[in-house]
C-alpha positions as CSV (number, residue, x, y, z in Angstrom):
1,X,11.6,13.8,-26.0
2,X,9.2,10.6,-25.8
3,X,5.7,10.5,-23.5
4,X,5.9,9.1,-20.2
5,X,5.0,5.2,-20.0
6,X,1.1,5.2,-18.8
7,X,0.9,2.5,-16.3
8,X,-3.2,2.1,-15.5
9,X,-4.7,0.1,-12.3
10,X,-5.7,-2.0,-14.7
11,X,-1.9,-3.1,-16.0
12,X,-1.0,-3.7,-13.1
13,X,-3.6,-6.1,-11.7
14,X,-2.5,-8.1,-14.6
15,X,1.2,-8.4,-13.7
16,X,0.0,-9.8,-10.4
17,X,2.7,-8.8,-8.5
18,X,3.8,-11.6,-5.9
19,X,3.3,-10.1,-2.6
20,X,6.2,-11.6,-1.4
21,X,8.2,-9.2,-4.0
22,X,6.5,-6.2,-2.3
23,X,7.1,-7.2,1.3
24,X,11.0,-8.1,0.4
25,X,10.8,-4.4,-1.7
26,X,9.0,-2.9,1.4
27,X,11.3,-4.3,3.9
28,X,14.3,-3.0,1.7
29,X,12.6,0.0,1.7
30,X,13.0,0.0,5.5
31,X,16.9,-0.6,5.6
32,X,17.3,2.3,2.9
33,X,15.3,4.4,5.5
34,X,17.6,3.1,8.8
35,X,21.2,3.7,6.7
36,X,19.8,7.1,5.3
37,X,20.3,6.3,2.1
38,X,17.5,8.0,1.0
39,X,15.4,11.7,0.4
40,X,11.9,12.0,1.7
41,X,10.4,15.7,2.9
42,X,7.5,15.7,4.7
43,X,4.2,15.4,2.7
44,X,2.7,18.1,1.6
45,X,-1.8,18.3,1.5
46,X,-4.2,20.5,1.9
47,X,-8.2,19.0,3.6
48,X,-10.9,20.0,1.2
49,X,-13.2,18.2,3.8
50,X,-13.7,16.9,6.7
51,X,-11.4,13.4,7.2
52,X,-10.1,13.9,3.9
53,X,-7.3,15.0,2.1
54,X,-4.8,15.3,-0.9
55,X,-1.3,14.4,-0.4
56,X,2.3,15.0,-2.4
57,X,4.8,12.8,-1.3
58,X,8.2,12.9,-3.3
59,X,11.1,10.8,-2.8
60,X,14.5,9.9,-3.6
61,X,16.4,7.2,-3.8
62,X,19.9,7.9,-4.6
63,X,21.3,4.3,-4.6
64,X,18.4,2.8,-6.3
65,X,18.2,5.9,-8.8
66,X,14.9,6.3,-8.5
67,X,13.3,9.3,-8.2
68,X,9.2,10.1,-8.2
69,X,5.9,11.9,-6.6
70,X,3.0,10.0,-5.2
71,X,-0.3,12.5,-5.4
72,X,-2.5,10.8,-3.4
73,X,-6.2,11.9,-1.8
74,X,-8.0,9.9,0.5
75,X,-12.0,10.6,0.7
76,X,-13.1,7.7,2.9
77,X,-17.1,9.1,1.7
78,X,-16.5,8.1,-1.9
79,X,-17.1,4.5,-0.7
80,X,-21.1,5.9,-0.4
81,X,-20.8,7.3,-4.6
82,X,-19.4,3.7,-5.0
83,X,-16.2,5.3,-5.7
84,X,-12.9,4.2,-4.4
85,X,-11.9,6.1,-1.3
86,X,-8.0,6.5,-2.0
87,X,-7.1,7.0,-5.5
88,X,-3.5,8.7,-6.9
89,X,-0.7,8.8,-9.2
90,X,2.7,8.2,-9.1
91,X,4.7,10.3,-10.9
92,X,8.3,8.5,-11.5
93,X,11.1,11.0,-13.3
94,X,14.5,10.3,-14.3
95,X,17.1,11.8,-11.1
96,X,19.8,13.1,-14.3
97,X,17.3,14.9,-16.2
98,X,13.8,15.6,-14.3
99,X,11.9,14.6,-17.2
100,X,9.0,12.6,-16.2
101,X,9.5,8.8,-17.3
102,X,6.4,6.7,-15.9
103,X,3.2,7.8,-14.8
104,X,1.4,4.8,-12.4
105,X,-1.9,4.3,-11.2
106,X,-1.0,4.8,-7.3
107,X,-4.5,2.5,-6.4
108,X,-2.3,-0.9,-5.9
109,X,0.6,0.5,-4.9
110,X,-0.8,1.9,-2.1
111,X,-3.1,-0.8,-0.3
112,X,-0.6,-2.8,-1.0
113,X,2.6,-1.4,0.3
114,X,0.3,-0.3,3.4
115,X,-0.4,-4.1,4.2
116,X,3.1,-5.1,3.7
117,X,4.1,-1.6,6.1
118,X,1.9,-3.5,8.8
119,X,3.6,-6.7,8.0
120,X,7.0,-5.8,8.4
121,X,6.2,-4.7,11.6
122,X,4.6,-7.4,12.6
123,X,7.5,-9.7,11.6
124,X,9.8,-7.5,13.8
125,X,7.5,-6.0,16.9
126,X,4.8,-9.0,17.0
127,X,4.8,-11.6,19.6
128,X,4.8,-15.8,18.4
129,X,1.5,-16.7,17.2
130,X,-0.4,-13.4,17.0
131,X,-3.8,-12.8,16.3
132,X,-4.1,-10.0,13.8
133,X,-6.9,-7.5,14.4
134,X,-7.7,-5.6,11.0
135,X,-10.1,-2.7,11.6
136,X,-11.6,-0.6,8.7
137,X,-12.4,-3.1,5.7
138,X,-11.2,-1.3,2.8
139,X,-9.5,-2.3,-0.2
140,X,-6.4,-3.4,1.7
141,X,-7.9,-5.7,4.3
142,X,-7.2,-8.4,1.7
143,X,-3.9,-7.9,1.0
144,X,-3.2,-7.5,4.9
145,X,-5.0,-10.8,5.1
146,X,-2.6,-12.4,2.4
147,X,0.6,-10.7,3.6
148,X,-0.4,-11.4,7.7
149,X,1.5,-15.2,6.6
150,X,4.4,-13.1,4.7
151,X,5.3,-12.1,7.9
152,X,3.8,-14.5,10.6
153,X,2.2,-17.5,10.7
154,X,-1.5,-15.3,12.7
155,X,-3.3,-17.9,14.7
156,X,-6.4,-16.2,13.7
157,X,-7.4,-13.0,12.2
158,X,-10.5,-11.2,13.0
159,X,-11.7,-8.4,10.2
160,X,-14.1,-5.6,11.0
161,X,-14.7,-2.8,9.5
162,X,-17.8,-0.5,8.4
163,X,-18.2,-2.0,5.0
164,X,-21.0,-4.6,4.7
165,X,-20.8,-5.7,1.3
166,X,-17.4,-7.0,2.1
167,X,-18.0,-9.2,5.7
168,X,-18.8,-12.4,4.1
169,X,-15.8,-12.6,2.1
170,X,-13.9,-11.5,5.4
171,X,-15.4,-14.4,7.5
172,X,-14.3,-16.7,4.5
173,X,-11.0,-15.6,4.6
174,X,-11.0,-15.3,8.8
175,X,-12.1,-19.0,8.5
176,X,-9.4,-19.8,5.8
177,X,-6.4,-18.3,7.9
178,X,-7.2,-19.5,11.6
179,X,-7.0,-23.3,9.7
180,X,-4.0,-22.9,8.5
181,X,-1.3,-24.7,10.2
């Protein structure tokens, strides 16, 4: 029996995934979901402290043969320690066997499939030229940034969140989408 594949944050960022690939993944990801071709209990955490949490989220997807875990814990405070507030692993395994195939850095994968989430929806449930409110400035405000023209064309975004380091670089990118055309 081999060692799972190690797949770190860092690997990933280097790929640089087309967001495009994770909306189209994402929105197949809904279809799955609406035909019921898929497994998915409800997630399983325990709240070590206030507003924060751990979270075990297996899945199952018999046509795709997929087959994994996400561990996940969200501790909006670590942003204070300068730590990251949601951090995880994915645990993939192979649906035959159970042996564990891949273990992934769940960072990414995470903020990012949460901005697509938000974009799907807005391509189905949004009205012609929205304006995209994004509240809470956290790692995924970016990507929700980014993915708002995946889905939409916004007329405007406006970013706000608690986070001050970041608001310059959210005006810039306000400023960048309400120009586009």
């Amino acid at each position: 029996m081999s060692l799972p594949r190690s797949v770190s944050g860092q690997d990933i960022a280097a790929a640089r995934f087309p967001l495009h690939d994770v909306y189209d993944l994402v929105l197949e990801g809904f279809f799955l979901h609406s035909r019921g071709e898929y497994e998915m209990p409800p997630k399983q955490g325990v709240h070590t402290r206030a507003r924060s949490f751990m979270h075990a989220m297996p899945a199952y997807l018999p046509t795709k043969n997929l087959a994994g875990t996400k561990l996940v814990s969200v501790y909006p405070d670590n942003a204070e320690r300068g730590l990251d507030a949601t951090t995880g692993i994915i645990v993939m395994m192979d649906p035959e066997t159970g042996i564990v195939c891949d273990i992934v850095d769940a960072g990414w994968v995470t903020s990012t499939r949460t901005a697509m989430v938000s974009m799907v929806d807005a391509k189905f449930l949004a009205k012609d030229n929205p304006v995209f409110g994004i509240v809470g400035a956290t790692g995924r405000c970016g990507r929700l940034l980014r993915g708002a023209t995946l889905a939409r064309q916004p007329r405007t975004s406006r970013p706000a969140g608690p986070v001050p380091r970041l608001r310059p670089h959210l005006r810039r990118r306000r400023v960048s989408l309400a120009h586009r055309p």
